[in-house]
py3Dmol code that shows the C-alpha trace and the ligand (Angstrom):
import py3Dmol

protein = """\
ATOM      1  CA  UNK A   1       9.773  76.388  71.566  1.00  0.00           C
ATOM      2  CA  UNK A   2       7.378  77.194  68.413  1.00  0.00           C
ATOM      3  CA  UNK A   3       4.717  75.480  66.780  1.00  0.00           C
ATOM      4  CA  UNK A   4       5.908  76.000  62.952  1.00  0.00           C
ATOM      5  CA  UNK A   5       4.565  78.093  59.812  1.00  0.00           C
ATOM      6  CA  UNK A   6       0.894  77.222  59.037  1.00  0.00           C
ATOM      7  CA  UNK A   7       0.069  75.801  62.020  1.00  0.00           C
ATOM      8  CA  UNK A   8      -2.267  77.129  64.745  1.00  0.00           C
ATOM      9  CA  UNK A   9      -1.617  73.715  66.890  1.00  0.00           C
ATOM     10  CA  UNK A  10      -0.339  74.587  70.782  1.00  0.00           C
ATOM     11  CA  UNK A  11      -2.164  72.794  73.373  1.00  0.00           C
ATOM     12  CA  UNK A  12       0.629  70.182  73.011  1.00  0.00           C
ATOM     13  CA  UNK A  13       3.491  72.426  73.042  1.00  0.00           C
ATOM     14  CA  UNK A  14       2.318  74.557  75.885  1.00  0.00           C
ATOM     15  CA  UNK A  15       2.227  71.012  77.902  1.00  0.00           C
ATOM     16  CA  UNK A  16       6.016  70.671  77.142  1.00  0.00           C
ATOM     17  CA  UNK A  17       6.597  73.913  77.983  1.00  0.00           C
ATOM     18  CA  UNK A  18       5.147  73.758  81.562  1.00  0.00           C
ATOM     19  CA  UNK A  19       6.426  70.363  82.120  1.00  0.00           C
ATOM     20  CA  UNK A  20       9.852  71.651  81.433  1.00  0.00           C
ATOM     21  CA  UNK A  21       9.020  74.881  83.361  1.00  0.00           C
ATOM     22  CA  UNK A  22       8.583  72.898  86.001  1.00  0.00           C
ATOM     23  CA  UNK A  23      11.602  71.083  85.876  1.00  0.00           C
ATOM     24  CA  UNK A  24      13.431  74.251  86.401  1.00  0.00           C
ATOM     25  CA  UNK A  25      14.178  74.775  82.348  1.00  0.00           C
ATOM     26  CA  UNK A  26      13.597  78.485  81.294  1.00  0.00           C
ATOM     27  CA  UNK A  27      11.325  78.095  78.253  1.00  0.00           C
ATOM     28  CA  UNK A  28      10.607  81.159  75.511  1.00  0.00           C
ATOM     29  CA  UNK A  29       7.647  80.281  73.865  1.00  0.00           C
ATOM     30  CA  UNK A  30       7.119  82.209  70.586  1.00  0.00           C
ATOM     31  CA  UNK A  31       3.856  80.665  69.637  1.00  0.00           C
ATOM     32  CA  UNK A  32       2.168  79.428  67.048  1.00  0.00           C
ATOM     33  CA  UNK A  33       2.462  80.212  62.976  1.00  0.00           C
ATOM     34  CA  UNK A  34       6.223  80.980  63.596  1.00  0.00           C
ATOM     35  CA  UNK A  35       8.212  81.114  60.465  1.00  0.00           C
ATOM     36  CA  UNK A  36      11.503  80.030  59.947  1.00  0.00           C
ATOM     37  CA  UNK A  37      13.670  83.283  59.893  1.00  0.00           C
ATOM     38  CA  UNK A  38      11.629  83.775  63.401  1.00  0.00           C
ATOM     39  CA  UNK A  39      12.298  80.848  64.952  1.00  0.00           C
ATOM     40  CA  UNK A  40      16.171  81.374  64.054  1.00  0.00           C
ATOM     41  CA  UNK A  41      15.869  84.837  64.678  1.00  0.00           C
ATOM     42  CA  UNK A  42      14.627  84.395  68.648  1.00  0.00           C
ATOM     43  CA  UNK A  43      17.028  80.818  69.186  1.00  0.00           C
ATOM     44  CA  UNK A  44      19.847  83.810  68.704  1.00  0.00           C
ATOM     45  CA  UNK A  45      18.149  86.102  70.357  1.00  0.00           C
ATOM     46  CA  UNK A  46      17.380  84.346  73.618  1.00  0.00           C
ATOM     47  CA  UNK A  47      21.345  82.700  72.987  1.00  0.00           C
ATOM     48  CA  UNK A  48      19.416  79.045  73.729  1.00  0.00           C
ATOM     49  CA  UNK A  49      20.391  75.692  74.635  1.00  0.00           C
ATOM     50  CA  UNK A  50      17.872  73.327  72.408  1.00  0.00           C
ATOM     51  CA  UNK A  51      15.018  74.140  69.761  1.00  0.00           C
ATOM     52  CA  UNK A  52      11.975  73.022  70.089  1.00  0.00           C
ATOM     53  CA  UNK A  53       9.232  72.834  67.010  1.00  0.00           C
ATOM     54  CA  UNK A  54       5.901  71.342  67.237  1.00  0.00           C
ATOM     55  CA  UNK A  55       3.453  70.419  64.296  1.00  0.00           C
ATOM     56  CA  UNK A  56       0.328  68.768  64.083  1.00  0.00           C
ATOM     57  CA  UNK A  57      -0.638  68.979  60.625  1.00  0.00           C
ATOM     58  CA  UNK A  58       0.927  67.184  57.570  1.00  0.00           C
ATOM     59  CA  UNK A  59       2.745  70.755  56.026  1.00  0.00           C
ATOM     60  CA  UNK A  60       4.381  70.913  59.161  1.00  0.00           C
ATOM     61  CA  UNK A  61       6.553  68.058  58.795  1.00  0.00           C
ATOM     62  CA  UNK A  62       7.725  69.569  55.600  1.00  0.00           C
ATOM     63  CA  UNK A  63       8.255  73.009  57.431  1.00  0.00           C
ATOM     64  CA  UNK A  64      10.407  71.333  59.890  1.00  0.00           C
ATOM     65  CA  UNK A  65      12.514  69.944  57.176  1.00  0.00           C
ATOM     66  CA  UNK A  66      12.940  73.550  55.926  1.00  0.00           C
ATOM     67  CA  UNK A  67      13.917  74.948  59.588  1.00  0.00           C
ATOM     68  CA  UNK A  68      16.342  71.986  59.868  1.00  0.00           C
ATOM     69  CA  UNK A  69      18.100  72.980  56.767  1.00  0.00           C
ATOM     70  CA  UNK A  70      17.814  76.492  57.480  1.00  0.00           C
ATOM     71  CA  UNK A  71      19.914  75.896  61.373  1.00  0.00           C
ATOM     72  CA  UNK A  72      22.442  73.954  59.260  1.00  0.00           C
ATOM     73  CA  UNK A  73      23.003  76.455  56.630  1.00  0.00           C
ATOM     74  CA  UNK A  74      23.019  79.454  59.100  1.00  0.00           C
ATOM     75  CA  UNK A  75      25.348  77.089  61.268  1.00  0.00           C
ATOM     76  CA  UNK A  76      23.387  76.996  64.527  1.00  0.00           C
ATOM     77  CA  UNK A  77      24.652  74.554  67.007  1.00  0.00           C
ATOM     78  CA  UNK A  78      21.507  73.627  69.299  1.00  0.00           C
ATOM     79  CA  UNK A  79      20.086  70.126  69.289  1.00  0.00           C
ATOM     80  CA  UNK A  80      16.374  70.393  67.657  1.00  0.00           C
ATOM     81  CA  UNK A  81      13.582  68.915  69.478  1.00  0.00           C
ATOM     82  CA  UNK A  82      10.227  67.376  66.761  1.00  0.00           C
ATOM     83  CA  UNK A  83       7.196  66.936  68.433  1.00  0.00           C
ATOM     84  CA  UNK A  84       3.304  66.927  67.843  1.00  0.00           C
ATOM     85  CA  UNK A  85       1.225  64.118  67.186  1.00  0.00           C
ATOM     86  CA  UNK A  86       1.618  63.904  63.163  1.00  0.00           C
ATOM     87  CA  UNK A  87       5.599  63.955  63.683  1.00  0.00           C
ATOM     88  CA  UNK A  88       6.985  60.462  64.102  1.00  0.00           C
ATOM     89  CA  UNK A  89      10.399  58.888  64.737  1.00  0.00           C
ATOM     90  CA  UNK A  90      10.662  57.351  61.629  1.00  0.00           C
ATOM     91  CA  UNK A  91       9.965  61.175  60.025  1.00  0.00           C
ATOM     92  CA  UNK A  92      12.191  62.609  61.647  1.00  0.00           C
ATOM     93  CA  UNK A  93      15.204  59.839  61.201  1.00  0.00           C
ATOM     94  CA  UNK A  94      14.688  59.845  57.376  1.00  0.00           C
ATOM     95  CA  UNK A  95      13.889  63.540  56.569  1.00  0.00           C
ATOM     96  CA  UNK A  96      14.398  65.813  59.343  1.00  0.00           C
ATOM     97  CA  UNK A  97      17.476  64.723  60.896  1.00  0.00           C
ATOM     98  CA  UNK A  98      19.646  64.304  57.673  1.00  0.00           C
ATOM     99  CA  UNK A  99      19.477  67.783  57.518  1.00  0.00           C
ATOM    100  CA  UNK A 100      20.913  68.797  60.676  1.00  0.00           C
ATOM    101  CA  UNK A 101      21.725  66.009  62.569  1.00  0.00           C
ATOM    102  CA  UNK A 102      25.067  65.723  63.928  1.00  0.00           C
ATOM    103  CA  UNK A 103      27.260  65.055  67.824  1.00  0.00           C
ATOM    104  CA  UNK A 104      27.092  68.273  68.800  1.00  0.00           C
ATOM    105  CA  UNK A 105      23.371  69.095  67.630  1.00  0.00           C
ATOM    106  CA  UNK A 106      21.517  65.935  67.334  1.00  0.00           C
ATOM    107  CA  UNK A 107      17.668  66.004  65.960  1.00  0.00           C
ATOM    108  CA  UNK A 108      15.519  64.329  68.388  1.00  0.00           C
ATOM    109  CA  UNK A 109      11.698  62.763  67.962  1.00  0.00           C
ATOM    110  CA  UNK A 110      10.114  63.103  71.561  1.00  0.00           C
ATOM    111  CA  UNK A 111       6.880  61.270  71.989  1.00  0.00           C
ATOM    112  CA  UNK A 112       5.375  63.196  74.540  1.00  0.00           C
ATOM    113  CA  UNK A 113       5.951  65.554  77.018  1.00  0.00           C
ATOM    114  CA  UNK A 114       6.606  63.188  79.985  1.00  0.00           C
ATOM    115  CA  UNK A 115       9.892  62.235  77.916  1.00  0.00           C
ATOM    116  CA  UNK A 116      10.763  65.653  76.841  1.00  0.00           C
ATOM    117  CA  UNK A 117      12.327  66.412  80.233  1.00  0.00           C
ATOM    118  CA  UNK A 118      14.884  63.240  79.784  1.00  0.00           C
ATOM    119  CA  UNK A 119      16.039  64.292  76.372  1.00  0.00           C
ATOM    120  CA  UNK A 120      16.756  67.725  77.191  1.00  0.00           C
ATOM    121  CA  UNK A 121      18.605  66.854  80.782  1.00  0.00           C
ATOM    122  CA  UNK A 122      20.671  64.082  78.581  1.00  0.00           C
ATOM    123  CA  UNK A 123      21.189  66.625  76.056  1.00  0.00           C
ATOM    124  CA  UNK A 124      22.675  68.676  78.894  1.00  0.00           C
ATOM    125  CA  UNK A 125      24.520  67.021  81.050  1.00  0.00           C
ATOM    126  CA  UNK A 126      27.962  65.314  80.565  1.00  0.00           C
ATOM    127  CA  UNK A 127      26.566  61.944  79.322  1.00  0.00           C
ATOM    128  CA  UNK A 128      25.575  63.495  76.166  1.00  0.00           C
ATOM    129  CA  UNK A 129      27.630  61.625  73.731  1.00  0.00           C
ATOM    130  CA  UNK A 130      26.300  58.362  74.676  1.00  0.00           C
ATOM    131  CA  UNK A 131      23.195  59.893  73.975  1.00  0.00           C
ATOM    132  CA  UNK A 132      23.942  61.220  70.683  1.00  0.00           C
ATOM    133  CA  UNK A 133      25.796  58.064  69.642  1.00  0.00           C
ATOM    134  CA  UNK A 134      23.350  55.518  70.655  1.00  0.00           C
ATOM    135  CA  UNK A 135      20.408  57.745  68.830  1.00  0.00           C
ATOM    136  CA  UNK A 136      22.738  58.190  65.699  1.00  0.00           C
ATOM    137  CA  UNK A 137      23.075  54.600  65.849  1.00  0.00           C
ATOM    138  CA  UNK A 138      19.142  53.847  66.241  1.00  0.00           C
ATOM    139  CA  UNK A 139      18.316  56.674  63.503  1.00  0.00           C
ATOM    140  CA  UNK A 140      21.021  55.007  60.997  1.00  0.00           C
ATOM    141  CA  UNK A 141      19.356  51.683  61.327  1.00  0.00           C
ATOM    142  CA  UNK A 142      15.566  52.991  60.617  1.00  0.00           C
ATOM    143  CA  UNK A 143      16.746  54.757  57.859  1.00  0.00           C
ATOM    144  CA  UNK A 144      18.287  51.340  56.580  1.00  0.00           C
ATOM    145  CA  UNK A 145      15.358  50.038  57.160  1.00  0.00           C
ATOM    146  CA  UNK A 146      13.308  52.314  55.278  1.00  0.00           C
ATOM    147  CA  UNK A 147      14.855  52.589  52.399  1.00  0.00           C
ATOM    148  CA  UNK A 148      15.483  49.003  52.207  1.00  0.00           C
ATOM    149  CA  UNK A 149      11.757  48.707  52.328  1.00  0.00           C
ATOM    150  CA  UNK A 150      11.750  50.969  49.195  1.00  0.00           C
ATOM    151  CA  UNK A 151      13.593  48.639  47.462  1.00  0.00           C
ATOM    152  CA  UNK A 152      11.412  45.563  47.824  1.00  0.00           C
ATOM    153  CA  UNK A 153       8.183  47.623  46.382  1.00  0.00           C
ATOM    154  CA  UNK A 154       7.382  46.265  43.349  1.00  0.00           C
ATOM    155  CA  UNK A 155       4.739  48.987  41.687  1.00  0.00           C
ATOM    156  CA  UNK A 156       2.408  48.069  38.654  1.00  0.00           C
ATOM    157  CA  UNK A 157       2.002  50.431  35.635  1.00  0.00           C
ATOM    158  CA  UNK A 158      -1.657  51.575  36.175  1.00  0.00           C
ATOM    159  CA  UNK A 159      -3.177  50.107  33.537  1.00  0.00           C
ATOM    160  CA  UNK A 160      -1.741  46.505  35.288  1.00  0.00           C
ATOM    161  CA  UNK A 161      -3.076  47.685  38.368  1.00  0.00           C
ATOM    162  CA  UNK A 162      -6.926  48.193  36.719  1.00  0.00           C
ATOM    163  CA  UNK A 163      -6.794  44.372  34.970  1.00  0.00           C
ATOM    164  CA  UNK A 164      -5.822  43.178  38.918  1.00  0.00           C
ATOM    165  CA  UNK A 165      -9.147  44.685  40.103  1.00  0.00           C
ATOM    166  CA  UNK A 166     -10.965  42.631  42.100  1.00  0.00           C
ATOM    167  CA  UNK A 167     -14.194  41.390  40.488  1.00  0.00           C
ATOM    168  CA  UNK A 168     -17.325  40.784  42.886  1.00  0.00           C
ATOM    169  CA  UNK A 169     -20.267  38.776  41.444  1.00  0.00           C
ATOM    170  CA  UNK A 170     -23.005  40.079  43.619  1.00  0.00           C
ATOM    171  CA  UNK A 171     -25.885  37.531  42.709  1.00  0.00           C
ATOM    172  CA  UNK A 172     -23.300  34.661  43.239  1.00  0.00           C
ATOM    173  CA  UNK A 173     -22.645  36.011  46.961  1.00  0.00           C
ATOM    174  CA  UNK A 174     -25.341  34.675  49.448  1.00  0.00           C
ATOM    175  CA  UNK A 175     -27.323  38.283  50.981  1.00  0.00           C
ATOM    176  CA  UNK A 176     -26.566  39.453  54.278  1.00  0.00           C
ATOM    177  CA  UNK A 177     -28.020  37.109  57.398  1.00  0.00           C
ATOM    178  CA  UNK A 178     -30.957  39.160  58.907  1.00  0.00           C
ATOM    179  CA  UNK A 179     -29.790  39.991  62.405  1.00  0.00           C
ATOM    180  CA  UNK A 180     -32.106  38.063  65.305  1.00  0.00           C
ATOM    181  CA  UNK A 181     -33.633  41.346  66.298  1.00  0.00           C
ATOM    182  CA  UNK A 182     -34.055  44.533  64.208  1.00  0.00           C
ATOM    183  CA  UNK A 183     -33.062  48.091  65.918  1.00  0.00           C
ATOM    184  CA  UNK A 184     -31.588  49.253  68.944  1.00  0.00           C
ATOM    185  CA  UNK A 185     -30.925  46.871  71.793  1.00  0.00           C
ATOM    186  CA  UNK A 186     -30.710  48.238  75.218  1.00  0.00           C
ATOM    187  CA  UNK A 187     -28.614  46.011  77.889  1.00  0.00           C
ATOM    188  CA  UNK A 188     -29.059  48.044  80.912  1.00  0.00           C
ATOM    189  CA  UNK A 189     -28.017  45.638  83.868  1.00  0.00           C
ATOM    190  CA  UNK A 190     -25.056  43.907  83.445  1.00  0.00           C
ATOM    191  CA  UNK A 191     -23.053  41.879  85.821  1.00  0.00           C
ATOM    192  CA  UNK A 192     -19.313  43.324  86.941  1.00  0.00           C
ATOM    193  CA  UNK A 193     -18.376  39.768  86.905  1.00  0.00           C
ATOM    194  CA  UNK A 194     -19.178  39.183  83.312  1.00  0.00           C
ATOM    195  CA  UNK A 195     -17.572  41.914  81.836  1.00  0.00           C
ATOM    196  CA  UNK A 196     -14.029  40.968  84.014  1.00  0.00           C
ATOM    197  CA  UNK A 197     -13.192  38.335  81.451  1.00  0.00           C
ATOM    198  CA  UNK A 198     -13.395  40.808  78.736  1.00  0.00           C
ATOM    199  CA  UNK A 199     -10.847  42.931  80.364  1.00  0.00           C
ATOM    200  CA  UNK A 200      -7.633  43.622  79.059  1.00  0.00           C
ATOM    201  CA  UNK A 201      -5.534  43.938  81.613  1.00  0.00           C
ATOM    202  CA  UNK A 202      -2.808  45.161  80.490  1.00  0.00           C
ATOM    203  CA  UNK A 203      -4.068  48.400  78.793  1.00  0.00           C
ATOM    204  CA  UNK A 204      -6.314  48.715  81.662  1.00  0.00           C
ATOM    205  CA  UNK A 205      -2.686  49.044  83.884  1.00  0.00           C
ATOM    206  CA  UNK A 206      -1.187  51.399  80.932  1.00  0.00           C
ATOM    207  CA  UNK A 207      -4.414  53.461  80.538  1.00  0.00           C
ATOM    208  CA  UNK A 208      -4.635  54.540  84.663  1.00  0.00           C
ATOM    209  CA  UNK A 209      -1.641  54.908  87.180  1.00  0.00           C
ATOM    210  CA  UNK A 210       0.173  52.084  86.818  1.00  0.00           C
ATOM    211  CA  UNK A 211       2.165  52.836  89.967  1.00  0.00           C
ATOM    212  CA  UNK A 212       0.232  51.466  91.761  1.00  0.00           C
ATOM    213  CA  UNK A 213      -0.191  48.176  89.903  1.00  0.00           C
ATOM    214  CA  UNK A 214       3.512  47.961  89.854  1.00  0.00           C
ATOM    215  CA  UNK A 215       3.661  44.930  92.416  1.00  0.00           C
ATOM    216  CA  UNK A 216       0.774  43.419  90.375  1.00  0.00           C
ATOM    217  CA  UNK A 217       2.935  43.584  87.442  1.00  0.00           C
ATOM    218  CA  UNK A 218       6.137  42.073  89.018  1.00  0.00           C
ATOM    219  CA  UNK A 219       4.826  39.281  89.622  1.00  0.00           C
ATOM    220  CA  UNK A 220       3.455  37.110  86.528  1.00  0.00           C
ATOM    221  CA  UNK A 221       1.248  38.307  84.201  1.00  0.00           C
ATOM    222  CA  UNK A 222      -0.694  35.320  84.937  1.00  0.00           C
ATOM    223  CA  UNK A 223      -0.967  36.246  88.655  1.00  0.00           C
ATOM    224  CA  UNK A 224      -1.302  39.559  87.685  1.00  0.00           C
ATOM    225  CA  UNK A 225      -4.741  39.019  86.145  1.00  0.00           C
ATOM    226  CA  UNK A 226      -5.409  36.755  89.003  1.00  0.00           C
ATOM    227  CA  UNK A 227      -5.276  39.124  91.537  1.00  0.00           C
ATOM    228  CA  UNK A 228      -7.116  41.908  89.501  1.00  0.00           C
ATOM    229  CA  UNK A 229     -10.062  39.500  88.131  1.00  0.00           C
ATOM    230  CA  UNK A 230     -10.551  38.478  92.173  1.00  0.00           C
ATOM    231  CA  UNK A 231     -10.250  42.195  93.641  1.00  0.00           C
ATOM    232  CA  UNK A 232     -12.255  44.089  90.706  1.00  0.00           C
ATOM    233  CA  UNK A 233     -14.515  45.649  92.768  1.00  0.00           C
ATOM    234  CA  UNK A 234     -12.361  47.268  95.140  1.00  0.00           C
ATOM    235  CA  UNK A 235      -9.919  47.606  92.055  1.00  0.00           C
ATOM    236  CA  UNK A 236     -12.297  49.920  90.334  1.00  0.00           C
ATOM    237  CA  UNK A 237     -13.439  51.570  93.850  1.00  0.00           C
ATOM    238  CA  UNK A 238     -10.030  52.444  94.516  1.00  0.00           C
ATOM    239  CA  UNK A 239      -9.992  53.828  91.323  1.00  0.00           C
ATOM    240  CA  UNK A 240     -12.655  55.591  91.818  1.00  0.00           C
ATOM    241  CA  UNK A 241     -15.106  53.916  89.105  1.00  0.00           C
ATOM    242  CA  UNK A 242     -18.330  53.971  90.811  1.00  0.00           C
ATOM    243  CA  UNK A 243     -20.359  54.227  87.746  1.00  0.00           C
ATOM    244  CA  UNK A 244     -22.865  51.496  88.479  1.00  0.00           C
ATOM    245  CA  UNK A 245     -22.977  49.368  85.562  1.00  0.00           C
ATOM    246  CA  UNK A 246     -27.046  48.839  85.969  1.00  0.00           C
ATOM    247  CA  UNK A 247     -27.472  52.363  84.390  1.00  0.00           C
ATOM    248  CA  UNK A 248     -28.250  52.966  80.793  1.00  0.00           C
ATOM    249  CA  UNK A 249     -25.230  53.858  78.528  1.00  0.00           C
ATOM    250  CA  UNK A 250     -27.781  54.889  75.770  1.00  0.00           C
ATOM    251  CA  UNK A 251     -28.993  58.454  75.641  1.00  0.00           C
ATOM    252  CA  UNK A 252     -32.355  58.070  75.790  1.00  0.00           C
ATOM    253  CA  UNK A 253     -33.138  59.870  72.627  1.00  0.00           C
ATOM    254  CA  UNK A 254     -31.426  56.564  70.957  1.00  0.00           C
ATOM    255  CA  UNK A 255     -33.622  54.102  72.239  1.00  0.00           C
TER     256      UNK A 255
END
"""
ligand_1 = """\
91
B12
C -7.428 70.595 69.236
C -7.271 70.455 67.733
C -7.431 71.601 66.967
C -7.639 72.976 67.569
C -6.275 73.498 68.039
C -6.411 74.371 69.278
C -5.079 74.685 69.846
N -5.021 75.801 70.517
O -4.084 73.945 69.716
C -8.224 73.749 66.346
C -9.724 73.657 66.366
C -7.831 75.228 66.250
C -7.709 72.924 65.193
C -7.608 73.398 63.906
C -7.234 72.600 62.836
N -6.992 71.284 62.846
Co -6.786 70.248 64.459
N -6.853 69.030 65.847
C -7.013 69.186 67.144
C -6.998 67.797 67.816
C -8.451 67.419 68.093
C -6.204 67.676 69.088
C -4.794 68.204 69.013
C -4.221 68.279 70.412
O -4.178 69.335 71.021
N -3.827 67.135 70.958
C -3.370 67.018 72.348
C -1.888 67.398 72.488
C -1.485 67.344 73.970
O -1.140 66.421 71.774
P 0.109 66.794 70.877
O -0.034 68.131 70.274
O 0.443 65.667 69.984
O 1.287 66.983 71.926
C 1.913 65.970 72.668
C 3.103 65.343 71.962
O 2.961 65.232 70.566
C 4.281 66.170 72.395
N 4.631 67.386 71.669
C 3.869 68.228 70.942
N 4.587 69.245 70.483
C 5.840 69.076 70.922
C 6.984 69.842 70.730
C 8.164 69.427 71.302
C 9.369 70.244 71.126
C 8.197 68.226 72.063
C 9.450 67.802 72.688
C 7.053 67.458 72.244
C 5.892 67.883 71.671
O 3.931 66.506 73.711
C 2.527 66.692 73.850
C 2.106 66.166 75.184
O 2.505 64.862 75.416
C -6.347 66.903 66.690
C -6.843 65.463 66.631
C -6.161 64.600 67.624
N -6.950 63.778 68.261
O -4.946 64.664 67.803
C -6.748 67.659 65.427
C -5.827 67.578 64.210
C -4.384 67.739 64.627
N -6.250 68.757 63.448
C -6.273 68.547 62.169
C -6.636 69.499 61.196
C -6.699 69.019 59.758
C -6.929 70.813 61.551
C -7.309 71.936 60.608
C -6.494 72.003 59.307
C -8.816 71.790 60.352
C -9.364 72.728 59.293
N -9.713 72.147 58.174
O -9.411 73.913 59.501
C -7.061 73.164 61.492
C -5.601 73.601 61.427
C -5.396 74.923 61.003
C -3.892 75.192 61.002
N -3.485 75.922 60.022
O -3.157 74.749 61.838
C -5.843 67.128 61.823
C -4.438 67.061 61.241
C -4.363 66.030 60.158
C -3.083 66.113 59.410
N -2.257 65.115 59.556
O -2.820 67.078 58.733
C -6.059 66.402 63.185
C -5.117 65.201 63.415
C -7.543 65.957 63.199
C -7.846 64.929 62.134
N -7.838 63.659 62.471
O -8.107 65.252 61.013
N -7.378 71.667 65.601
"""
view = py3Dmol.view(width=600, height=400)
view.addModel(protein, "pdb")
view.setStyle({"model": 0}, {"cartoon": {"style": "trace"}})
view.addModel(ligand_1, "xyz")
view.setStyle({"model": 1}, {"stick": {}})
view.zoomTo()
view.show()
């Protein structure tokens, strides 16, 4: 596991490393700022079973293009792991993975760390080609996708593009409406009851443990709020919200 060349970036990539440390993978962790010819270097070294490179800055997703072409050309046969929050799926289907990507050593986006342990246990164990195919299969199609996309882009010349600017006749448009009060309003007591309505649910479920909403969300969505808009209170007690929604939200060095 390395965070690539140029990039200081680990908190993320120390989280997949303990969440596959404690999943009973062994996990070398080289750091951050690794170069290439490292990060080959120590794969041989420690003989492993999957590469892992994490990036958070844009020159990292070009750096793990390099290191993808670098495994192929030095013939490494571990599947490569992208992650870090500036990598995507659709990055790594259309530049990363051409480079590398094949059965035995697939290249694999992973979102976040919680997934990491999936990929590497189905890169692992004996349903592997399923794996691979269904991935090749999904990667194929984005890449379809995106260059299709490329197609249907129609770019103007830029001296087109400057006689398309949009022209805004200032005195013709009416000025702004002056707000009904001027400065900073302070609402400092408000009702639990009116802000239910303004809930959403949903991301409310997603955003805490949605465990144990999972019976709220088998049954309809429409019973779902049902039940939550009745049992707020004790919804957000149990949840331990007891931030009473009488105090002030505004430092008082705002008011
Ligand atoms: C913390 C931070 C820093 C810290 C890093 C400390 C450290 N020890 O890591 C410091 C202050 C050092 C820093 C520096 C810089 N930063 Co910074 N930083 C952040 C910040 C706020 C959070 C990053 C983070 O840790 N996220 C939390 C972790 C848990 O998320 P994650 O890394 O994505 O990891 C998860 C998944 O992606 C996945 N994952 C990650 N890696 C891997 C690897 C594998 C194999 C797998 C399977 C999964 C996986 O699992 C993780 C857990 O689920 C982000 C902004 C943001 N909100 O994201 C900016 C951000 C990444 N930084 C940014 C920038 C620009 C910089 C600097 C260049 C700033 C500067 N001008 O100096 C420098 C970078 C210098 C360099 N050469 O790298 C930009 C990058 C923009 C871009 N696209 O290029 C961001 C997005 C901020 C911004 N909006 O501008 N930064």
């Amino acid at each position: 596991m390395a965070t690539v060349k140029g990039d200081v970036h680990d908190i993320g990539k120390n989280i997949v490393a303990v969440v596959l440390g404690c999943n009973n993978y062994k996990v070398f962790d080289i750091g951050v700022m690794c170069s290439c010819e490292k990060i080959l270097q120590k794969a041989k070294e420690y003989n492993v079973d999957v590469i892992g490179l994490s990036g958070l800055i844009t020159p990292s997703l070009d750096e793990m293009v390099t290191v993808a072409k670098e495994l192929a050309k030095a013939g490494y046969k571990q599947p490569l792991l992208i992650g870090g929050a500036t990598t995507s799926k659709m990055h790594t289907a259309v530049k990363i993975a051409p480079n590398f990507f094949n059965a035995e050593h697939p290249v694999i986006h992973v979102l976040d760390a919680s997934r990491s342990v999936t990929v590497v246990s189905s890169l692992l164990n004996q349903n592997k080609t399923d794996f691979v195919d269904d991935l090749e299969e999904e990667y194929d199609e984005m890449r379809e996708d995106y260059y299709a996309g490329l197609e249907d882009r129609n770019f103007l010349t830029f001296g087109e593009a400057k006689k398309e600017k949009k022209v805004i006749d200032f005195d013709a448009v009416p000025p702004a409406p002056v707000p009904n009060k001027l400065g900073i309003t302070v609402i400092d007591s408000v009702n639990l009851a009116d802000v239910v309505p303004y809930i959403d649910w949903v991301r409310f479920s997603f955003s805490i443990d949605t465990v144990q909403f999972l019976p709220f969300i088998l049954l309809s969505l429409s019973s779902f709020i049902f039940i939550c808009c009745s049992n707020i209170e004790s919804i957000l007690s149990n949840l331990g919200v007891t931030r009473s929604l009488s105090e002030s939200w505004i430092p008082k060095d705002f008011r």
